[in-house]
N, C-alpha and C positions, 0 to 999 in steps of 0.2 A: 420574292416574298410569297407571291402566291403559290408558287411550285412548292415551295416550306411545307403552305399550309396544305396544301393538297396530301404530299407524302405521309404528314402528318395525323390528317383525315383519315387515309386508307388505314394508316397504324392501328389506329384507334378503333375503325369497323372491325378489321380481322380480331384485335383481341377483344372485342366484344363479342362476335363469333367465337372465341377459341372459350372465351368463358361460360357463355351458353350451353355451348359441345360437354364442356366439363362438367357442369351442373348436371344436365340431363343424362351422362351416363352415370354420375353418382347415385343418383337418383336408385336404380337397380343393386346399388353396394350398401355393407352395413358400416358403421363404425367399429372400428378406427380401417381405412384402407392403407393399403401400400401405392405410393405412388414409383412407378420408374421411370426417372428424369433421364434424358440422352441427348444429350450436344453431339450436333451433325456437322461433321466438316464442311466446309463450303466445295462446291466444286470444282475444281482445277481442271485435270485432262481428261478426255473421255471416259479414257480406260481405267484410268483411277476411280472414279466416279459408278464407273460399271461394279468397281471392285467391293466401290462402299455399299452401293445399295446390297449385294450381297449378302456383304458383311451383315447390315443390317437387318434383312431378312430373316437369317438364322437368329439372329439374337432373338427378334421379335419371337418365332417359331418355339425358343425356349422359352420363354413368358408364356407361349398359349399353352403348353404342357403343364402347366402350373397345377399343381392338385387342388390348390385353391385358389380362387377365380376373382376372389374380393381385391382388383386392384386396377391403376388404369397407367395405359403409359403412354408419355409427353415426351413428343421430341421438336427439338426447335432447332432452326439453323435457318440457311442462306437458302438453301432450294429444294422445293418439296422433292421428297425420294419417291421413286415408284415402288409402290407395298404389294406384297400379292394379298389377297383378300384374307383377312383373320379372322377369328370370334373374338378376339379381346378388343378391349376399347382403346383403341391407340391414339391421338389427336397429336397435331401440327402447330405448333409457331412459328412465324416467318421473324426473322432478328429485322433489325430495322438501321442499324448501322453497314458502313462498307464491310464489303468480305476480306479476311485478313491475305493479305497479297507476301507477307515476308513467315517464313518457317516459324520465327523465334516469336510469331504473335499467337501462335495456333494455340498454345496454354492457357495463355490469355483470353481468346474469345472462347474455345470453350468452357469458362468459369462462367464469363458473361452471358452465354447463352444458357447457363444452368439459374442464373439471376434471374435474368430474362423468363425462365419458366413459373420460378418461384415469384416474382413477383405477379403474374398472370393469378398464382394460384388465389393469391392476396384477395383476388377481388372476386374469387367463388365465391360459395358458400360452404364450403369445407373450412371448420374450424381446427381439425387439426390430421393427420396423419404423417405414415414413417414414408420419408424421402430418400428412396434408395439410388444413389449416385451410378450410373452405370453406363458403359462406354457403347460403341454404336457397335463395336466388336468382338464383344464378350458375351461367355453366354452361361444365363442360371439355372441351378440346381433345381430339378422339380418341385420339392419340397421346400424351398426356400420361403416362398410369401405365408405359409402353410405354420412355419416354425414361429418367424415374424410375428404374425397375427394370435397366435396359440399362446404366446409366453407372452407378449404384449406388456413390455417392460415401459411402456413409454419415457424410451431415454434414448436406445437404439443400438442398432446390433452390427458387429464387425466384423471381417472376413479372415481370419487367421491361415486358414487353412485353402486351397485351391488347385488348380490344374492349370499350368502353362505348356502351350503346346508350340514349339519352333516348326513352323509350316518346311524351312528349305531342306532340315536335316529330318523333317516328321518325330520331334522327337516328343517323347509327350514325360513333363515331368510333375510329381506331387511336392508340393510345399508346406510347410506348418514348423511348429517348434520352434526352434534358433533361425528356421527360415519362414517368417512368416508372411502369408499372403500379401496382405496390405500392404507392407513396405513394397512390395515389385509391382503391383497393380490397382489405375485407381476406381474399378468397379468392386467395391470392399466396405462398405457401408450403408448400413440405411440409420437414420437418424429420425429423431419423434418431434416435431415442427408445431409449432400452434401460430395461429395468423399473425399476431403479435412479433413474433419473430421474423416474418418473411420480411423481404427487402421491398421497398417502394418504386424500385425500377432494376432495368439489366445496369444502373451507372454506381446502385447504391450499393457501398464495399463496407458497412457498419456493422451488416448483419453475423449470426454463426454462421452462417453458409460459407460466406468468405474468410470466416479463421480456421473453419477446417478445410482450407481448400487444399494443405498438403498432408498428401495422403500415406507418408512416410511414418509422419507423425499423430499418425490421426486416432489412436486409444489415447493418449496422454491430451492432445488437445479439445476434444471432444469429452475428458473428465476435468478440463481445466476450464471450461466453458457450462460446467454443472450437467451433464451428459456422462453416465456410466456406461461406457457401453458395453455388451453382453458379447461373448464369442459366438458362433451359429455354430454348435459344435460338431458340423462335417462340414466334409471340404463341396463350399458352395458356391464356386465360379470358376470358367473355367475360360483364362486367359490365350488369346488367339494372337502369336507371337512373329512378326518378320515375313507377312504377308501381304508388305510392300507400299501400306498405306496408313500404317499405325506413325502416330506422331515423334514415336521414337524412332523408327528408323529414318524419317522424314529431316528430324533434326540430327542424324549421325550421332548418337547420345546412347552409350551403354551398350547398346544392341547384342555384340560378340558377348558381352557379360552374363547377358538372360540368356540368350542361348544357350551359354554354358552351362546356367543354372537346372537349367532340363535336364543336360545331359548329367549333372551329378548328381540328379534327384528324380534317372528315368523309372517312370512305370514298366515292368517287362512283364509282366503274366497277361497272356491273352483274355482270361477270362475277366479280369478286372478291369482292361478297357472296354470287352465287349459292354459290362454294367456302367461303365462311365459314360460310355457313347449314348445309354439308354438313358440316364439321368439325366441329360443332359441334351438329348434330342437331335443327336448328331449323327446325320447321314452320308456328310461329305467330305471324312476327314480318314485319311489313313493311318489309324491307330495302330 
């Protein structure tokens, strides 16, 4: 009983901590901000683990390129990552349940750990902003928070259009139209949240967070839940595809499929990934 309370104690300081951190960088923001919410895998083997922080890093690198700067990003998981030093305001939540030990649980605590965030937000004092869902290995379009906050629908905005890139064949391809982003990736929304809405912990499944939590379906459920949401009308994410740690390849799921997709829908003009690389903050990829 005491170890309970104990575990449960420390729970409690760090998100009093993590809410503190989030107040006092809002603080420097104006209304309405974008928040970028990121569920971090828990860590398994070294090398994987090497592979995520990475991953991570770049993503974060495309947030600090952001033309506009009005936003802060949360990431929660099992163990803190090593960051290399940013200007943006990044902060940490530590999950408070076991790390998921079976493949077919990883969808699952990633949802919860996006709960988990948004329930943190609950107890700022941010009354509302857009909650852009975004994986630990994707990476956004400069202009992205820029367009968000400009058009400022509060309803929320979705990704139809993007870049997926097959790391084993390098293939890099563009999606939109009859193929649209969001159905093959779930970093493809941000949503307009008011506290009201937020969930009461990472266990509470009542809220919209968890109805739109598939992302296949997610324009029709997100205006089935009073949410229209707006297209970002260029292609503004750019999907990092079978580089060994993503949860699709993890769970053997599709994988040869999206590959394919690249290649039916390759970009070939040099000059247009030179400009994708740019938008997008991309040093380490062979376009």
């Amino acid at each position: 009983m005491e170890k309970s309370q104990n575990i449960t104690s420390r729970f409690e300081e760090r998100m009093a901590s993590f809410v503190s951190e989030v107040n006092a960088s809002a603080t420097s923001l104006v209304d309405p901000l974008v928040v970028f919410g990121i569920s971090l895998r828990a860590k398994t083997a070294p090398e994987q683990w090497q592979v995520v922080q990475e991953n991570l890093n770049q993503t974060i690198k495309s947030l600090e390129n952001q033309t506009n700067k009005n936003f802060i990003v949360l990431i929660a998981g099992h163990d803190r990552p090593s960051l290399k030093k940013r200007s943006v305001n990044v902060h940490w939540i530590r999950a408070n349940w076991a790390r998921p030990t079976e493949v077919s649980r990883y969808s699952g605590d990633k949802q919860r750990k996006r709960r988990l965030t948004l329930a943190a937000l609950k107890k700022t004092e941010l009354s509302g902003f857009y909650f852009f869902m975004l994986d630990a290995d994707d990476l956004v379009h400069k202009d992205v928070c820029d367009f968000i906050l400009t058009d400022d629908n509060r309803a929320g905005y979705v990704v139809d259009k993007g870049y997926v890139y097959d790391v084993p064949s390098k293939t890099l391809g563009a999606l939109k139209g009859t193929t649209p982003f969001y159905e093959h990736c779930g970093s493809c929304a941000a949503v307009w949240l008011t506290k009201d809405e937020l969930p009461e912990s990472s266990s509470d499944k009542e809220t919209l967070i968890h109805r739109i939590r598939d992302h296949v379906t997610l324009p029709e459920t997100m205006r089935e839940n009073g949410k229209c949401a707006q297209k970002i009308p260029f292609f503004a994410v750019f999907y990092y595809l079978n580089h060994g740690v993503n949860n699709l390849v993890l769970k053997g799921e599709k994988a040869q499929r999206k590959s394919s997709l690249a290649g039916r829908h390759k970009v070939l003009e040099q000059v247009k990934k030179d400009n994708i690389a740019k938008a997008f903050s991309i040093s380490n990829f062979d376009l």
